[in-house]
C-alpha positions in Angstrom: 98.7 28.5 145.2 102.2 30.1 144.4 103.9 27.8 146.6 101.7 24.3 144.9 103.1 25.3 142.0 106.6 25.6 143.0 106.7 22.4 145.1 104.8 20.6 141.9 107.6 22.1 139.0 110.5 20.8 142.1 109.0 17.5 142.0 109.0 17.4 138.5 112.7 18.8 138.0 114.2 16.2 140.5 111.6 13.2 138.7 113.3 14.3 134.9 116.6 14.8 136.6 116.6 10.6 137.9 115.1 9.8 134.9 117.5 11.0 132.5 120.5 9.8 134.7 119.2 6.1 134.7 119.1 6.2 130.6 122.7 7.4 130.2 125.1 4.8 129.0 127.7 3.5 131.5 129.8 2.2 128.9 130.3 1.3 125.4 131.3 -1.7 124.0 130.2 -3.7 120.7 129.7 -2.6 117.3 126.4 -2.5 115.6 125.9 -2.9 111.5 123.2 -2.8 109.1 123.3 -6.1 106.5 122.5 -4.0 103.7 125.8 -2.3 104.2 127.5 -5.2 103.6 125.8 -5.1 100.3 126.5 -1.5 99.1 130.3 -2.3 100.4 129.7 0.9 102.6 130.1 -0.5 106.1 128.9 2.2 108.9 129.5 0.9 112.5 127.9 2.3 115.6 129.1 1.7 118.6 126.5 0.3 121.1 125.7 2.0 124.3 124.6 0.1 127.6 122.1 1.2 130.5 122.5 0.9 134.2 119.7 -1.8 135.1 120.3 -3.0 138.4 124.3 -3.3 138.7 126.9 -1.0 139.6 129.0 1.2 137.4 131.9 -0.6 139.2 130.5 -4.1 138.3 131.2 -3.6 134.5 134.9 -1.9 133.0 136.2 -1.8 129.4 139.8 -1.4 128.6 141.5 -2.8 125.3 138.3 -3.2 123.8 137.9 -6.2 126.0 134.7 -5.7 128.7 135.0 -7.0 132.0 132.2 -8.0 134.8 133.1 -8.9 138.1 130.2 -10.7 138.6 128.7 -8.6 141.9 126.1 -7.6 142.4 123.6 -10.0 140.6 122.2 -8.0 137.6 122.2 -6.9 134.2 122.7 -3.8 132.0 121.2 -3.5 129.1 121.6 -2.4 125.2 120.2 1.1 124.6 118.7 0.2 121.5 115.7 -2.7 121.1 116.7 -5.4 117.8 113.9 -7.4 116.2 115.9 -9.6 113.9 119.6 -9.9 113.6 122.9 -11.7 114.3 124.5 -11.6 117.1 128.9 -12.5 117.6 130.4 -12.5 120.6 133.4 -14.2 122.0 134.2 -14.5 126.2 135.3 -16.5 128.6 135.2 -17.1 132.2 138.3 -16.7 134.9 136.8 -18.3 137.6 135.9 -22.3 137.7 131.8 -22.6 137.9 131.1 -19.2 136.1 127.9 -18.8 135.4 127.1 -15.3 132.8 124.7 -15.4 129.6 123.0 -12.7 127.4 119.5 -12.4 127.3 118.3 -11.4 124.3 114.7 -9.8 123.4 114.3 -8.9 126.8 112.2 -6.2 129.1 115.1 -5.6 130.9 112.9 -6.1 133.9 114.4 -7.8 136.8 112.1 -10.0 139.0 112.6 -9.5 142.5 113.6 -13.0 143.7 116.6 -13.6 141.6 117.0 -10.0 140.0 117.3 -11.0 136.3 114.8 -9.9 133.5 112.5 -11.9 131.3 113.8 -12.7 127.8 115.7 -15.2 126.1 118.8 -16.5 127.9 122.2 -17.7 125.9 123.5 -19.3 128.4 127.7 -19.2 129.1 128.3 -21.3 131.8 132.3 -22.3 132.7 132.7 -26.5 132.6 133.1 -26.8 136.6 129.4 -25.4 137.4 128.3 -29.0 137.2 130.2 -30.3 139.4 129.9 -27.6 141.6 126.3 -28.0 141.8 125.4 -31.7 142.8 121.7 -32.5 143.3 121.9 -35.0 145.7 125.0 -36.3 145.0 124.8 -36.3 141.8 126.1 -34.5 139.0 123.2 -32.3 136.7 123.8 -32.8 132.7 126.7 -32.2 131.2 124.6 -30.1 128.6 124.0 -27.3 131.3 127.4 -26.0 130.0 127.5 -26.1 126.5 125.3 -23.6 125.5 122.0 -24.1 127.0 118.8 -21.6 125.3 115.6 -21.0 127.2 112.9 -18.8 127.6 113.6 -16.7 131.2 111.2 -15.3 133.3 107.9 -14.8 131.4 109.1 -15.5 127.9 108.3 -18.8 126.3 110.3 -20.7 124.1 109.9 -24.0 121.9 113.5 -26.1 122.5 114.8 -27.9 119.6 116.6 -30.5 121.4 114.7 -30.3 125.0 115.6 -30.6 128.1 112.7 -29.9 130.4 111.8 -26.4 128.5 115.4 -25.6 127.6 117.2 -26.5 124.7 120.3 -28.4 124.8 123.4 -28.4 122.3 123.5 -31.4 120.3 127.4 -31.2 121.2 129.8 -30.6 123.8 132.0 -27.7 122.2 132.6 -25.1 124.8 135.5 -24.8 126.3 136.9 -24.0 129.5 138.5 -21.5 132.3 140.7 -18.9 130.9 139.9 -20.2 127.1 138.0 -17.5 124.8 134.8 -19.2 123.2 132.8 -17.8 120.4 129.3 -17.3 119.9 126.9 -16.6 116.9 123.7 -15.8 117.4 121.2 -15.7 114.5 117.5 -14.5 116.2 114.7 -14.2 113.0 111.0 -14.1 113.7 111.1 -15.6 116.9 113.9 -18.6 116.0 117.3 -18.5 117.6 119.9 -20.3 116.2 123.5 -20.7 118.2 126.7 -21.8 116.8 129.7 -22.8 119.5 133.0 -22.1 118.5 132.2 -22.7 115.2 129.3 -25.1 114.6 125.8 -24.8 115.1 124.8 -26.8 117.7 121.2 -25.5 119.8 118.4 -23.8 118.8 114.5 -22.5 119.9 111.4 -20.8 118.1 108.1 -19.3 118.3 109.1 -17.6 121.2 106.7 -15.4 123.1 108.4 -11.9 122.7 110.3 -11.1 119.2 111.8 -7.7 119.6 113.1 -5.9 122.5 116.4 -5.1 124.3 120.3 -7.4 125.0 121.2 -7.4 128.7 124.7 -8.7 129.4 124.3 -10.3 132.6 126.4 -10.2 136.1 125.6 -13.5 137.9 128.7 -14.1 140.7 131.5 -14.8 138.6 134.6 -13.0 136.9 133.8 -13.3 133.0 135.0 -11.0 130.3 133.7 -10.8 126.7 135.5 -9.0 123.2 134.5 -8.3 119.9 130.9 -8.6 120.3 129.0 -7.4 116.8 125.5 -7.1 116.0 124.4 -6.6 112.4 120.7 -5.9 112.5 118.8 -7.8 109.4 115.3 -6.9 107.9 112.3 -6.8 109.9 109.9 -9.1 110.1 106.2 -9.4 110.3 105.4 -9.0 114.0 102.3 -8.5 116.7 102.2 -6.0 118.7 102.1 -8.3 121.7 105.4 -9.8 120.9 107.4 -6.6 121.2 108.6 -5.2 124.9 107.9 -2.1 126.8 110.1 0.5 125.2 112.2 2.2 128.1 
């Protein structure tokens, strides 16, 4: 019996111990704010911590408050924090011609097995060159791909604005491309995204299938950095308890 119980509290020290070590941050990198401190003029930041998903430590690197991804191995981290509604900014840029990076936002931060990335909703960041790049037989996919595309990943749903098929296309072409910083705001209420690129807003999706849960910055093959990402969290919203993700 004495050694059951010592084998059982081993097994259970070694479990906590993994457990613990797969919630610590990696790195941190973004701001986050409430709106009404904008209102009181007393603005707290907090700077957001990001979890190990299914990366490598070496895949992700911050230095000048600008954070780098070398695009291997195919993954994502993810925020440490679920957001309901908010706004999201965020500027980056690809290095390498074809890039292909997003941020999934209200996701499980689950990857699926055949292309390890997670269900939520994807902003796609694409660099100009993908579609030519990527020829279906012999010819070139829309030129929308690239400029901003939204769609629900995985097993979210989503409701395009502008479709494509079940993604949403921008109703311009305003990103720009390798080695050119592009900006990014986000606006996610109640299950509505909105996007502006680089200054315009351009795409956008609703009633989508899951309304809170976490960001995952993703890793998908290609050097991409990003810099001065900020999230300023808004009121919450009515919301089902179906439409929220597994807390980790």
């Amino acid at each position: 019996m004495i050694k059951l119980t010592t084998t059982l509290l081993t097994l259970f020290f070694f479990a906590a111990t993994y457990l613990s070590y797969g919630q610590e941050p990696i790195f941190r990198f973004g701001n986050v704010n409430r709106f009404d401190d904008f209102l009181t003029e007393s603005v707290e930041q907090e700077t957001m911590n990001w979890i190990q998903v299914n990366t490598e430590d070496t895949t992700w690197s911050v230095k000048d408050d600008v954070l780098t991804c070398k695009g291997h191995p195919i993954g994502v981290v993810r925020s440490e924090k679920m957001y309901q509604n908010f706004i999201m900014h965020v500027e980056w840029r690809h290095l390498e011609a074809g890039g292909n990076s997003g941020i999934f936002v209200w996701s499980d931060a689950n990857p699926e097995s055949h292309n390890r990335l997670p269900s939520g909703v994807e902003v796609q960041m694409l660099e100009l060159d993908w579609v030519n790049q990527h020829l279906s037989n012999g010819e070139r996919p829309p030129i929308a791909y690239v400029h901003g595309e939204l769609f629900g990943a995985g097993k979210h749903s989503t409701v395009p604005d502008n479709p494509r098929g079940i993604r949403s296309k921008s109703v311009e072409n305003r990103c720009l491309g390798r080695g050119e910083w592009n900006t990014y705001t986000v606006v996610c209420v109640d299950g509505t995204i909105k996007l502006s690129v680089n200054g315009k807003f351009v795409n956008g999706i609703r009633d989508a299938s899951k309304r809170k849960g976490y960001l995952c910055l993703e890793s998908e093959g290609a050097h991409i950095e990003f810099r001065n990402l900020r999230v300023i969290e808004l009121d919450e919203g009515s919301i089902q308890e179906s439409q929220i993700v597994a807390e980790k």
